[in-house]
DRENDO-1510 file (C-alpha; in Angstrom, 1 decimal, always signed):
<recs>
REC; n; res; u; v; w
REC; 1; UNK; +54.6; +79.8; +81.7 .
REC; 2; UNK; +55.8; +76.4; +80.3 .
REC; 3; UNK; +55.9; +73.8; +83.5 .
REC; 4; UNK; +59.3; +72.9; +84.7 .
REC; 5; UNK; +59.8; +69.7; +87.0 .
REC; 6; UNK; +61.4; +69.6; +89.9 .
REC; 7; UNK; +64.7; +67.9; +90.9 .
REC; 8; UNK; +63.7; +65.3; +93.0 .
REC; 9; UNK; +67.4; +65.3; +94.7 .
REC; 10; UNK; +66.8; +69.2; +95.8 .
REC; 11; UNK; +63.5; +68.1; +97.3 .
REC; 12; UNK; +64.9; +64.9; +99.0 .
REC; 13; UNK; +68.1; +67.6; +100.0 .
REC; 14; UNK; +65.4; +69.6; +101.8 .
REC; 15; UNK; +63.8; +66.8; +103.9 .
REC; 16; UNK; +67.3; +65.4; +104.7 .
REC; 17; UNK; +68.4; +68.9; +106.0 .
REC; 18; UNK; +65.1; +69.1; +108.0 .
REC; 19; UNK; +66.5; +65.6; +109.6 .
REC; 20; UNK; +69.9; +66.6; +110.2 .
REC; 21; UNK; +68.1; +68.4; +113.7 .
REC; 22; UNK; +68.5; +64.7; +114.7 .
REC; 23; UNK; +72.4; +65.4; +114.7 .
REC; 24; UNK; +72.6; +67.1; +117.7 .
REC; 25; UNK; +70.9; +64.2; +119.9 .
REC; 26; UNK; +73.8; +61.4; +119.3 .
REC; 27; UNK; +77.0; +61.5; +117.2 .
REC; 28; UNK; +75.1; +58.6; +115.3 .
REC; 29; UNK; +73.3; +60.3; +113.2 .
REC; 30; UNK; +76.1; +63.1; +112.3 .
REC; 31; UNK; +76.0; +61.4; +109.1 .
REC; 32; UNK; +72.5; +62.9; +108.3 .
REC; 33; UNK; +74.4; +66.7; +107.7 .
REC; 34; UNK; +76.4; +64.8; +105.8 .
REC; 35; UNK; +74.3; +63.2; +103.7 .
REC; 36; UNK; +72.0; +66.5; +103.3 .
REC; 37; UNK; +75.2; +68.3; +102.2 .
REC; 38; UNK; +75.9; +65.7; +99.6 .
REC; 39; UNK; +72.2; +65.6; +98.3 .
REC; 40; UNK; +72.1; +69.4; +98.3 .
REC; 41; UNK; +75.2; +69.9; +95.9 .
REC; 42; UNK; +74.0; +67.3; +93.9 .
REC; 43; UNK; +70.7; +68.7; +93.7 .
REC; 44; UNK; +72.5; +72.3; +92.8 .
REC; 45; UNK; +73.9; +70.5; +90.0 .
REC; 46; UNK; +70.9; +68.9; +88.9 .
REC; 47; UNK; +69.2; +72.3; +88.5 .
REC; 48; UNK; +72.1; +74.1; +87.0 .
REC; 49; UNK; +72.6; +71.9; +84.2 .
REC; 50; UNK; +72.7; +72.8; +80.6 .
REC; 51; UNK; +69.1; +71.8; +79.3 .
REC; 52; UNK; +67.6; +70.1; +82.3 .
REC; 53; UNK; +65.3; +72.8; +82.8 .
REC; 54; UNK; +64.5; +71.7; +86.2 .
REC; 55; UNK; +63.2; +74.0; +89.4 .
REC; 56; UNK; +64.5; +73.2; +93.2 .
REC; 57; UNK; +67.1; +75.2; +93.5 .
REC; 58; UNK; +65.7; +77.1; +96.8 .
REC; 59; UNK; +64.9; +73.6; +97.8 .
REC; 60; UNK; +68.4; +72.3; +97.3 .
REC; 61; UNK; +69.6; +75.4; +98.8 .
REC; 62; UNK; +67.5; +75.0; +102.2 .
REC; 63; UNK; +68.9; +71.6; +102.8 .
REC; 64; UNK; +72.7; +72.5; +102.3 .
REC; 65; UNK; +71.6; +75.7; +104.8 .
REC; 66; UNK; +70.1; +73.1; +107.4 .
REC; 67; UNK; +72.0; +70.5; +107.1 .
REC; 68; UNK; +75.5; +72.5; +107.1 .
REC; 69; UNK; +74.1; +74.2; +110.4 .
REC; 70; UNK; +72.6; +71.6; +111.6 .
REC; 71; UNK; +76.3; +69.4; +111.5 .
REC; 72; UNK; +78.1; +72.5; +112.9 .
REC; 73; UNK; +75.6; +72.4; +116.3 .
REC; 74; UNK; +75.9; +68.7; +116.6 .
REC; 75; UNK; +80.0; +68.8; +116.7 .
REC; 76; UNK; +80.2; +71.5; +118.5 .
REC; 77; UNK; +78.0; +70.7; +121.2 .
REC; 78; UNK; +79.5; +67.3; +121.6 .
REC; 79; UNK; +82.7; +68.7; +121.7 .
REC; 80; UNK; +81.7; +71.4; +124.5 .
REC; 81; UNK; +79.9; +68.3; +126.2 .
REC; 82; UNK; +82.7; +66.0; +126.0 .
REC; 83; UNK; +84.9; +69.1; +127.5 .
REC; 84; UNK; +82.6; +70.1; +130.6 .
REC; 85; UNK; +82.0; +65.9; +131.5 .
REC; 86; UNK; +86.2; +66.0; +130.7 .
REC; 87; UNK; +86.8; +68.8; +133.8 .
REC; 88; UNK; +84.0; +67.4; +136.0 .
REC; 89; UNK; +85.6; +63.8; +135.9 .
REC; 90; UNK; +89.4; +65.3; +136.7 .
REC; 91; UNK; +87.4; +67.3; +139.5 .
REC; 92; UNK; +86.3; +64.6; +141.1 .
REC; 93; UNK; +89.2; +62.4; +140.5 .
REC; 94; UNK; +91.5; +64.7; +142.1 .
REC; 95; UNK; +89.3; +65.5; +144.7 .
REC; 96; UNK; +89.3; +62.0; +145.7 .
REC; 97; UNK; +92.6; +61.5; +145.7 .
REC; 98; UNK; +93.1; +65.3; +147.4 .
REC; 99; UNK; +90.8; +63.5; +150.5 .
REC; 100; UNK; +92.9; +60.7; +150.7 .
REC; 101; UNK; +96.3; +62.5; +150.5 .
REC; 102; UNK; +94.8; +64.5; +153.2 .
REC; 103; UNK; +93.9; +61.0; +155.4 .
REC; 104; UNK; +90.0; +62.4; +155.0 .
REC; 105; UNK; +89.2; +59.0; +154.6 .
REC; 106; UNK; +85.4; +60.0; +155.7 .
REC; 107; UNK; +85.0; +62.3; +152.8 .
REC; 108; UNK; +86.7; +59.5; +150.5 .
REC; 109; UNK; +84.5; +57.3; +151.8 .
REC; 110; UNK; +81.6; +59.6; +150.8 .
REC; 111; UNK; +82.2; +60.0; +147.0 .
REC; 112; UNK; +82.3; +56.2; +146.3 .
REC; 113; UNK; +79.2; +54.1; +145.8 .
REC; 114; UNK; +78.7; +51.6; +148.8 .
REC; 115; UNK; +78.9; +48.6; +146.7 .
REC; 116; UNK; +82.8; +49.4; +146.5 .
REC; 117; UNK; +83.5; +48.7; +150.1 .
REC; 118; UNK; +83.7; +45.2; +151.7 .
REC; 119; UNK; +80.8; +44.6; +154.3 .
REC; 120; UNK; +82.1; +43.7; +157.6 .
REC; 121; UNK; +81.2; +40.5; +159.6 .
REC; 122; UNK; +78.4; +41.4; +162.5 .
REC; 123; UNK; +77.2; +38.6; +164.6 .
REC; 124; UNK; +78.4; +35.6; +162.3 .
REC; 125; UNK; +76.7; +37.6; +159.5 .
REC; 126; UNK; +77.3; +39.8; +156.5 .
REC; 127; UNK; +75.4; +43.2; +156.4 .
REC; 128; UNK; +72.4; +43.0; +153.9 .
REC; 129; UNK; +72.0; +38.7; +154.0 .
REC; 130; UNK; +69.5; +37.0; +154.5 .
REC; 131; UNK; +70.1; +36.7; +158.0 .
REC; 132; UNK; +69.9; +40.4; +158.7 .
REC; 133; UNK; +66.8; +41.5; +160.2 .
REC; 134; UNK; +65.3; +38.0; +160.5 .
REC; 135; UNK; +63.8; +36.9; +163.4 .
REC; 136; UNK; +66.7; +34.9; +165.7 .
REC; 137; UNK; +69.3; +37.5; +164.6 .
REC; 138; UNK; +70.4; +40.1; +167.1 .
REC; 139; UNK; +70.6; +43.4; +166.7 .
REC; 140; UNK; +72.9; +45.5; +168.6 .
REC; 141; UNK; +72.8; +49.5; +168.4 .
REC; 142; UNK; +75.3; +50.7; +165.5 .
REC; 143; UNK; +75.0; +47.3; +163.4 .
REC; 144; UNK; +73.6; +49.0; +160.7 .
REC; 145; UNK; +76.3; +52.4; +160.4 .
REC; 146; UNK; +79.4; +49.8; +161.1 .
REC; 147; UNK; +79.0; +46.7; +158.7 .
REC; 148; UNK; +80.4; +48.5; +156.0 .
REC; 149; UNK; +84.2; +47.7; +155.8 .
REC; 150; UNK; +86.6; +50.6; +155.7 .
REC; 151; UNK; +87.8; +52.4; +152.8 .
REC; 152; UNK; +91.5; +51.9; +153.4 .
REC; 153; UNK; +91.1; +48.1; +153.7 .
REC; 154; UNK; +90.5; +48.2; +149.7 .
REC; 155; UNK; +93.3; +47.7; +147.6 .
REC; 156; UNK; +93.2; +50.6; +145.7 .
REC; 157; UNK; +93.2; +53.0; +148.9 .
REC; 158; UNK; +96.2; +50.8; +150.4 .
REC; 159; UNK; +98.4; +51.5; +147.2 .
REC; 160; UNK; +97.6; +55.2; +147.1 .
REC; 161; UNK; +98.1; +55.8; +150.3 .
REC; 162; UNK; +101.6; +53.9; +150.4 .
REC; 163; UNK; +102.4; +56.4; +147.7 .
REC; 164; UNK; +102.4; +59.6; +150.1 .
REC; 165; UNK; +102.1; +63.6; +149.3 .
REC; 166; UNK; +104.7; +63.7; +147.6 .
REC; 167; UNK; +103.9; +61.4; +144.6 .
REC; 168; UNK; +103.2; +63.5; +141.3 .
REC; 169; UNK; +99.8; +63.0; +140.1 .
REC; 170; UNK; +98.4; +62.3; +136.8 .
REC; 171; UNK; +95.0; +62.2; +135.6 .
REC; 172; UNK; +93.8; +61.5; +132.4 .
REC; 173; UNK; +90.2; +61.7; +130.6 .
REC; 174; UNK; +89.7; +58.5; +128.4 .
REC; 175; UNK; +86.1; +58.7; +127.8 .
REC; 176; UNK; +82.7; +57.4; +128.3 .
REC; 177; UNK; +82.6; +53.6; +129.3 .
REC; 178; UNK; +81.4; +51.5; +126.3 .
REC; 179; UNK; +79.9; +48.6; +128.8 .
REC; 180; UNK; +77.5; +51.0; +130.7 .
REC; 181; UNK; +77.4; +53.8; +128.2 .
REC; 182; UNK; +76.7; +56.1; +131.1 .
REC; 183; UNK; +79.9; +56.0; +133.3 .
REC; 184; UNK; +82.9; +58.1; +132.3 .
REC; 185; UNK; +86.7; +57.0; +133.0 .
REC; 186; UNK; +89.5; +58.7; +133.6 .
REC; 187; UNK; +93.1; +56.8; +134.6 .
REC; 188; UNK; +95.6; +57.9; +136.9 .
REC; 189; UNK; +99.0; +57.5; +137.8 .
REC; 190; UNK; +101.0; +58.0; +140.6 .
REC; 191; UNK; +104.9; +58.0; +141.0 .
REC; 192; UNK; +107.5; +57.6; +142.4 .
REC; 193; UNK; +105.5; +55.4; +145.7 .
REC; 194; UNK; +107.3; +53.4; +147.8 .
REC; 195; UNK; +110.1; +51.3; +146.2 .
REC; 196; UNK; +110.1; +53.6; +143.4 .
REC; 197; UNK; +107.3; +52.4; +141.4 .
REC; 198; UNK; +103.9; +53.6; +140.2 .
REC; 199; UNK; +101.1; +52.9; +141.3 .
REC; 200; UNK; +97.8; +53.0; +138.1 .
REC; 201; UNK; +94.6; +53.7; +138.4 .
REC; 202; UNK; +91.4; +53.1; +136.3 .
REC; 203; UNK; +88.2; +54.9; +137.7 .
REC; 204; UNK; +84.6; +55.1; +136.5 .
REC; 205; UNK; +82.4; +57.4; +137.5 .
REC; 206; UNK; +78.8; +58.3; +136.8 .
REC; 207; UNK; +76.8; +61.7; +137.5 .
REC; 208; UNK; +74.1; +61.8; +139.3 .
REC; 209; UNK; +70.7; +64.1; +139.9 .
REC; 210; UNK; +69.9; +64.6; +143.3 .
REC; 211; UNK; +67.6; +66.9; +145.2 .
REC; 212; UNK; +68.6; +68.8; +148.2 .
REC; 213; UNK; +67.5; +71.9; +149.9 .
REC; 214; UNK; +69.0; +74.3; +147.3 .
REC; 215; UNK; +67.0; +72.7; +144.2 .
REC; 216; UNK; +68.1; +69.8; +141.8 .
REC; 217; UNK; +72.2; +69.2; +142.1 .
REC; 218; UNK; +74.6; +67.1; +140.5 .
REC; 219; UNK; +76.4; +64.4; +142.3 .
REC; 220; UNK; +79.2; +62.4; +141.2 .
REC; 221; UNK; +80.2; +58.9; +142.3 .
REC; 222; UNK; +82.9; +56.9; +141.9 .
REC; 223; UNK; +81.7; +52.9; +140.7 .
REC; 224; UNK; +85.0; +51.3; +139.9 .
REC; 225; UNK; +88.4; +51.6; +140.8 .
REC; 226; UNK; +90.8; +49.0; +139.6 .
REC; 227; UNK; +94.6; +48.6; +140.1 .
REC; 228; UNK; +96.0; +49.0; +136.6 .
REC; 229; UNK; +94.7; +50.2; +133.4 .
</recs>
């Protein structure tokens, strides 16, 4: 049996299809399947021509397999990711906004970080300054669970709940936040509120793993909310 080289793009077709598993870890990389796909055809080709006498045609034929299958697993789980992170942020969103429609501010109050509310004056001093918990500053019982300002003294809260029950609601996905890369945005608008107008919203929330007595849950919390888009 006379030797017969082998294509070198089937082979390199095969090792790119192999890397095209890296696909399904960040739309990044989706260009790998693409580029395996390429390679592969070209390494078909290669083989298949008229006088090249060349082997690599399983090769070339295991990296279109991979890297084709490979690219359909990485789109279609980022899409089916992108859609469950879609319905949890509307959840929560309307949930909020359910709580404070409801005037439940303490379950509003519950579902936004801390560092949202303004901290209340105690003694001459903020909550958390340096003062706090020195020696010469007094404590007096329930310091601590009432420094935080109220939720409806933010501005946010004040135009939402101007708006009343019977403002239509809506809320719409826009994405992951490019800043943090880990919270996820959704904007809503309300109308008509009082005068007539609309009141927008831009939130951004992030997911969070907690333990409880149940196991390992997921907790959402709201870390910006801005008047406007």
């Amino acid at each position: 049996m006379s030797y017969r080289p082998v294509s070198k793009l089937a082979v390199v077709a095969a090792v790119v299809g192999v890397l095209s598993s890296l696909a399904i870890t960040t739309p990044l990389l989706w260009i790998l399947p693409l580029l395996g796909v390429a390679l592969a055809v070209a390494g078909l080709a290669d083989v298949s021509r008229s006088g090249a006498e060349k082997a690599g045609r399983a090769a070339a034929l295991v990296g279109l397999a991979l890297s084709v299958g490979f690219g359909a697993q990485a789109v279609t789980t980022s899409f089916v990711s992108r859609w469950i992170m879609e319905s949890r942020t509307r959840a929560v969103v309307n949930a909020w906004l359910d709580s404070l429609a409801e005037n439940r501010l303490a379950d509003a109050r519950s579902m936004i970080s801390p560092q949202l509310l303004p901290q209340a004056e105690s003694d001459g001093h903020l909550y958390g300054d340096p003062g706090h918990g020195q020696p010469g500053h007094s404590h007096h019982p329930g310091e601590d669970a009432g420094a935080t300002g109220s939720i409806d003294s933010l501005p946010a809260v004040q135009a939402i709940l101007r708006c009343g029950t019977a403002a239509i609601r809506e809320v719409r996905f826009t994405g992951r936040d490019e800043e943090t890369g880990n919270d996820w945005c959704a904007q809503v608008r309300l109308s008509p509120c009082s005068g007539g107008g609309v009141v927008d919203l831009r939130l951004q929330l992030v997911p969070l793993v907690a333990k409880d007595v149940t196991g390992r849950v997921e907790r959402w919390t709201i870390t910006k909310i801005d008047l406007g888009f």
